[in-house]
N, C-alpha and C positions, 0 to 999 in steps of 0.2 A: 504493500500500500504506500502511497506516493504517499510525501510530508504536507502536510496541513501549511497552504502561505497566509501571510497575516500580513493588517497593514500597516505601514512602516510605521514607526514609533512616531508618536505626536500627530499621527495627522488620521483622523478619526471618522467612523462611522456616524452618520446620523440614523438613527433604526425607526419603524415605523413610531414605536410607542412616544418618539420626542417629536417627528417630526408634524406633528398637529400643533404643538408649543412654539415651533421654528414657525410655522407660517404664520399664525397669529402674531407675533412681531414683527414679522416681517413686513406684514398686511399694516401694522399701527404705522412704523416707521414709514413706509412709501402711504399710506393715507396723508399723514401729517405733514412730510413736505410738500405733498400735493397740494394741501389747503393753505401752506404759503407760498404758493406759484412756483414752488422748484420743478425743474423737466427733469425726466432721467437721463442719464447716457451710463453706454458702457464700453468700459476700454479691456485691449486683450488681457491678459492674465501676464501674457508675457512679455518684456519690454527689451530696449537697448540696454544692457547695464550702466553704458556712461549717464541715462537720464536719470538714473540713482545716484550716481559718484555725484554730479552736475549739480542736486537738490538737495539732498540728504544731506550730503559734507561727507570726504574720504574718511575722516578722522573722528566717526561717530561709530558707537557701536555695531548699527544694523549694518552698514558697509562693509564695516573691519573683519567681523564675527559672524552676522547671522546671516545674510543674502544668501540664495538658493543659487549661485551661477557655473555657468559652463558654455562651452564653444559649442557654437553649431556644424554643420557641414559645413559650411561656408569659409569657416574660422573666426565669426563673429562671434563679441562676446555678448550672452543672454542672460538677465534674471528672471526668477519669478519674480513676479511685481511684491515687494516686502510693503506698502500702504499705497493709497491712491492719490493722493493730492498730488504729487508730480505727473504721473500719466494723467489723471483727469486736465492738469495745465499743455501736458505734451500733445493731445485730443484737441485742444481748445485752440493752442498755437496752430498745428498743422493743417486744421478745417477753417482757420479764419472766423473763430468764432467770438476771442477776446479784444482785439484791437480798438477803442473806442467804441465799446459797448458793453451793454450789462449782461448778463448773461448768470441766472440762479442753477444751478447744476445736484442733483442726489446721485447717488451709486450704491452697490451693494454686491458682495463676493467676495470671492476666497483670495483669500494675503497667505505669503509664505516667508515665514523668517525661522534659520536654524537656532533655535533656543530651547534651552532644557525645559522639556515638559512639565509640567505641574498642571495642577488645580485651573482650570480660567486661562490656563496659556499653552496654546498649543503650536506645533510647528506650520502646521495650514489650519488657519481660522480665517473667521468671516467678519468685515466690517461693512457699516453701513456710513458711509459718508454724506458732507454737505459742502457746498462748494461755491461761495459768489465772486464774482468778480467785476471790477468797471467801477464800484463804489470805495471811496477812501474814507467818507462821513462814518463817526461810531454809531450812526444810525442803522445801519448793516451789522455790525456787532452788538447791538442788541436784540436785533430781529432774530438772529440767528443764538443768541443766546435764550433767547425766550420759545423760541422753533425747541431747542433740548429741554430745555425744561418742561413744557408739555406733554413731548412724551414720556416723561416720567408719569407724571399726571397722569397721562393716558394707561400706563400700564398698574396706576396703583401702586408707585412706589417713591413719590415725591417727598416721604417724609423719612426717604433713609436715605436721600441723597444729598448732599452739602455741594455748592457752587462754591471753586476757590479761584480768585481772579488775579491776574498783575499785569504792568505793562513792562516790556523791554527794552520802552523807547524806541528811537531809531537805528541804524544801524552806526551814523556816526557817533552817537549817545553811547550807545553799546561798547563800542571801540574804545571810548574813550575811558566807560570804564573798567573795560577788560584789562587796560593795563594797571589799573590801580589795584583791581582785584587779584591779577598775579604776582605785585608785588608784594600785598598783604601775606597771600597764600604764602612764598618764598618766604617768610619771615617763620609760619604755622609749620613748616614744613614735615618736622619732625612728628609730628601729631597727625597725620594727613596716613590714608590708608594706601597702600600702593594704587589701587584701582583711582582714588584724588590727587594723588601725584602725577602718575598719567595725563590725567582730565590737565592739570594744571598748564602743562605745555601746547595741547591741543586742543582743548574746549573748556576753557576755563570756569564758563557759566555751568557745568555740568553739575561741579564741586557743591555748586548750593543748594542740589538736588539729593544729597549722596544721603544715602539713608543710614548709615554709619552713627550712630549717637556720637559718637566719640569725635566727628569730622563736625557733626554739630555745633558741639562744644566747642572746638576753635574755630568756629563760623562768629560764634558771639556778635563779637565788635571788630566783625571786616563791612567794609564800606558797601554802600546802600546804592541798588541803581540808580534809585529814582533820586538821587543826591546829582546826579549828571543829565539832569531832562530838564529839556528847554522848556519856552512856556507852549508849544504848540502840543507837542505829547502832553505837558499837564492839563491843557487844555480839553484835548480829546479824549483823556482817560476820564477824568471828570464828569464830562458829559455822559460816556459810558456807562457811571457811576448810578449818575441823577437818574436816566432812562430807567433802570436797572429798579432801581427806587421808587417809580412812578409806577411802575408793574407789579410792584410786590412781590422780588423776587430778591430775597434775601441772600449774603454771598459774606467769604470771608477773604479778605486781603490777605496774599499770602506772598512776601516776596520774595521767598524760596525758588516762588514757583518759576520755572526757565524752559519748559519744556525739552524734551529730547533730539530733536531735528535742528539743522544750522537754518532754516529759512523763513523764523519766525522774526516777525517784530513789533513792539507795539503792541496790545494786546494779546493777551494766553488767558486761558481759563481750562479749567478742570471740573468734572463732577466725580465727588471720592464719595466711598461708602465702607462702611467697618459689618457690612452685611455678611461679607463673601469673608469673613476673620480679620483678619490683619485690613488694616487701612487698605484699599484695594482703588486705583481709577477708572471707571465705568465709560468716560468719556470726555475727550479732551483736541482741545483746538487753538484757532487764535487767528491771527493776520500775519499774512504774507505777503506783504506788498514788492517785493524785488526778484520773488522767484518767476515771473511770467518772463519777464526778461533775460534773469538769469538763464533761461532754457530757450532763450533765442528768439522770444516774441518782443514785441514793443512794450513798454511800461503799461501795467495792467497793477491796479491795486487788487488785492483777493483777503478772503476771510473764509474758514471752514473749519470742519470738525470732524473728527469719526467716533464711533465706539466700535466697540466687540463685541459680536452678538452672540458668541460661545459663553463671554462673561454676563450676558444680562441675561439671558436664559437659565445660568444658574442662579443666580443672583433670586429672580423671580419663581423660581422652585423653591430656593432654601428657605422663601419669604412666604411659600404656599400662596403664591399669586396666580394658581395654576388653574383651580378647582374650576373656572367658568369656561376654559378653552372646549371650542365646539371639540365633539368626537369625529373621527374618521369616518365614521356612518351614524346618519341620523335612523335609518330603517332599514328592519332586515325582512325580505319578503320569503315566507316559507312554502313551499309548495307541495299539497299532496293528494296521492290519486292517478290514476290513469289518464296523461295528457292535459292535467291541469298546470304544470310546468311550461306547457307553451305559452296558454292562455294568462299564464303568470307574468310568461317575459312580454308578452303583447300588453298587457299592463304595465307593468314596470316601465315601458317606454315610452306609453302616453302621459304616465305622472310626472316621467321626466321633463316631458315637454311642458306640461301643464307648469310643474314646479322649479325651473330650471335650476336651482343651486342646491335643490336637494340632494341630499347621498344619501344614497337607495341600495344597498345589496341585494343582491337576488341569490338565494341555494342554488350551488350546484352540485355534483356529486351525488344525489339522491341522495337514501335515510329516513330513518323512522321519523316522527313528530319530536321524540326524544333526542335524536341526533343531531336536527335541524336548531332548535332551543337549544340545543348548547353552544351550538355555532354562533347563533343571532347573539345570545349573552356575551358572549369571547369578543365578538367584535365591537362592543360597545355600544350600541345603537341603543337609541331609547326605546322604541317600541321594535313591537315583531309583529306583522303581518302576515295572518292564516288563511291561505287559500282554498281550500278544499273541494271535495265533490260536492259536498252539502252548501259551503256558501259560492260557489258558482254557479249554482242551481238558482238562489236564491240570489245569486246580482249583489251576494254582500263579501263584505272581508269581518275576518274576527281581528279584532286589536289586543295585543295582550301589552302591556306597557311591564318594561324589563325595568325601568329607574319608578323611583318616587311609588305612592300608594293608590293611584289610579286603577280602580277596576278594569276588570276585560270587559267591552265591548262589542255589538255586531254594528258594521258600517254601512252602508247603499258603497257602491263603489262611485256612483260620482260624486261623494265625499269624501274621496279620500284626500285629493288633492288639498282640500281647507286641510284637514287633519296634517297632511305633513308641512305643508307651508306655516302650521304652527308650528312647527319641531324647528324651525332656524331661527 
C-alpha cells in the first residue's frame, strides 16, 4: 500500500464543516465594502518578485525570511504574492487605473509567507483587503477606518476589539528621525536583543515594535516621532482624530505603533484583540502615499488595510459567534416507494426554481425511512421532507422538523415553497 501524502505543513484544509463559517464572512466583508462603493479586482496569486523587493523593503523580514520564491523556465525570478497592497498598486499602474483618479478597490485570497506555523498563522492564509487611492484628505482615513470597524459590528465582535492609531509622519519626518532614533539605540545597545540590533542598522523603526519587555524597557526615554512633525502631518492626524470622535469610535494612541512594511507613512492603525490569548492583530493598515510611484506609476496618494480571515474565523468561534451561520442544507427531501424518487427530483427542481437560494438535498442511494432520517439529521438541515406513496396520492408532503420543537406536519405541495423560503 502506497504512503498516505498530506499537505505540506502550514498550508491547510478548509473541510466542509468550516466552510459554511468561511463564506459567511466572506459574504459580510464583500457586503460591507460594497455598501461603501468599493469595486473588486483580482490580481494573480503570482507576481514578479522585484515588485516585493520594490514595496516591501529588501531588508524586512517577509523579503529576507518568508517569501515563497523561485525561477521559472524562463529564469525569471517569481513569488507567491506574501500580501496584496503592492500587486493591487502593480494592477492599478499597468491598466491605467490610478493616475489622476480615484479609484476604491476590495480583494480577497490566499497570501503565502514561509513562517513557522502556529495558532492564526499559517504558511498560505487568506486576506481580505481594502484599497483607495487618488485621495490625500484624512477624510479617506476615516472612511476607511470606520469601513473596519463595522465589520466588527457586523460580525458581533466590536466589543473585543480595540482600535490603536499613530502617524509616521512623512517620509522626510521619518528620516529625520531615524537618525536620532539610531543614535539613541547605539547608546541602549547592550540591552537590545540580537533580532533589535539587527533592526537597528536596517529598519530602525522596527525596534519600537519588538515585543521583547526587556527592548521595552530601554525604549523608555528614546525620542518620540511625533517630536519631528511638521504642522501639516499634525494637522492631518488631528483631523483624523476629530472624525474619528464624531463617529464614536473610540481608539488608543499608540506610538509604538510603526507597522511592518517600509511603504507606510502618515497614518497606521491596528485592531488588536487579547480574544485569540496573547494580544493578537486582527487587522491593520495605514497610508501609503509614495508607493504608487515607487512601482513606476505617477504620484498616487493611497490608504488600505487587510486582515486574516484564518484569524477572525477563529477569533469568532472561540467567541461562539458561530451558532446563527446558515447550514449547508436548509432541507433534506426523502423519498419513498416505487418511483416516487423521480417525482421527488421533478419536485425538488421546481422548488428550486420557485425558491432560488434554497439548499435542498435530495436522497440518493435508496434506504429505508430509517436510513434516509439519518442522513437528513447528519446533514444539518432543518426540516426533512417525506415523500411517499400515500402523500403523493394525496398532493401533500409530510414535514418532520429535525431543529427546535415544531411538530410534524402534512403540506398541499404548492406550499411548500412558502415553507422553505421560511427556512432562509
Amino acid at each position: 500500500m502506497s504512503k498516505t501524502i498530506q499537505a505540506i505543513r502550514g498550508m491547510n484544509d478548509c473541510l466542509p464543516s468550516e466552510t459554511n463559517i468561511w463564506q459567511m464572512v466572506e459574504s459580510v466583508l464583500a457586503r460591507v465594502a460594497s455598501n461603501y462603493g468599493f469595486a473588486e479586482i483580482r490580481m494573480p496569486i503570482v507576481e514578479s518578485t522585484a515588485l516585493f523587493k520594490r514595496s516591501i523593503g529588501e531588508v524586512t523580514d517577509i523579503v529576507e525570511k518568508e517569501m515563497y520564491t523561485f525561477d521559472d523556465r524562463n529564469g525569471d525570478s517569481l513569488t507567491l504574492r506574501p500580501e496584496g497592497t503592492a500587486s493591487c498598486v502593480r494592477a492599478g499602474n499597468q491598466h491605467g487605473l490610478l493616475y489622476n483618479q480615484e479609484q476604491r478597490l476590495w480583494y480577497m485570497g490566499a497570501m503565502f509567507r514561509h513562517e513557522r506555523p502556529q495558532k492564526g498563522r499559517y504558511r498560505q492564509f487568506h486576506q481580505f483587503g481594502i484599497e483607495a487611492f487618488g485621495i490625500a484628505t484624512p477624510d479617506i482615513d476615516a472612511e476607511i477606518i470606520l469601513l473596519s470597524a463595522r465589520l466588527w459590528k457586523e460580525l458581533g465582535i466590536n466589543e473585543f476589539v480595540t482600535l490603536e492609531i499613530n502617524s509616521l509622519g512623512s517620509n522626510e519626518e521619518r528620516a529625520n528621525y531615524r537618525d536620532a532614533l539610531v543614535a539613541y539605540l547605539k547608546e541602549k545597545e547592550s540591552l537590545l536583543d540580537e533580532d533589535s540590533k539587527r533592526r537597528m542598522l536596517t529598519n530602525p523603526l522596527r525596534v519600537l515594535d519588538s515585543k521583547n519587555p526587556d527592548v521595552q524597557a530601554a525604549l523608555v526615554d528614546a525620542p518620540k516621532l511625533s517630536d519631528y512633525f511638521g504642522d501639516e502631518t499634525k494637522q492631518h492626524f488631528a483631523q483624523l482624530c476629530q472624525r474619528l470622535e464624531a463617529a464614536g469610535i473610540n481608539y488608543v494612541l499608540n506610538e509604538r505603533l510603526v507597522r511592518g512594511l517600509d511603504y507606510y507613512n502618515r497614518t497606521v492603525f491596528e485592531w488588536v484583540t487579547d480574544s485569540l490569548g496573547a494580544q493578537g492583530t486582527i487587522c491593520a493598515g495605514g497610508r501609503y502615499d509614495g508607493l504608487v510611484e515607487q512601482l513606476g506609476g505617477k504620484g498616487t496618494p493611497g490608504f488600505g488595510f487587510a486582515l486574516g480571515i484564518e484569524r477572525l474565523v477563529l477569533m469568532l468561534t472561540s467567541l461562539d459567534k458561530v451558532n446563527n451561520v446558515r447550514p449547508q442544507v436548509d432541507a433534506y427531501l426523502i423519498t419513498l416507494g416505487e418511483g416516487v424518487d423521480i417525482r421527488g427530483a421533478e419536485l425538488a427542481e421546481l422548488w428550486r426554481d420557485q425558491v432560488p437560494d434554497i439548499r435542498l438535498q435530495c436522497h440518493c442511494g435508496g434506504g429505508n425511512m430509517k436510513k434516509q432520517m439519518k442522513r437528513a439529521d447528519k446533514s444539518g438541515a432543518q426540516v426533512a421532507l417525506i415523500l411517499g406513496e400515500d402523500e403523493l396520492a394525496q398532493q401533500k408532503v409530510t414535514v418532520k422538523y429535525l431543529r427546535g420543537q415544531n411538530e410534524q406536519q402534512s403540506l398541499p405541495l404548492d406550499e411548500v415553497a412558502s415553507l422553505l423560503t421560511n427556512l432562509i
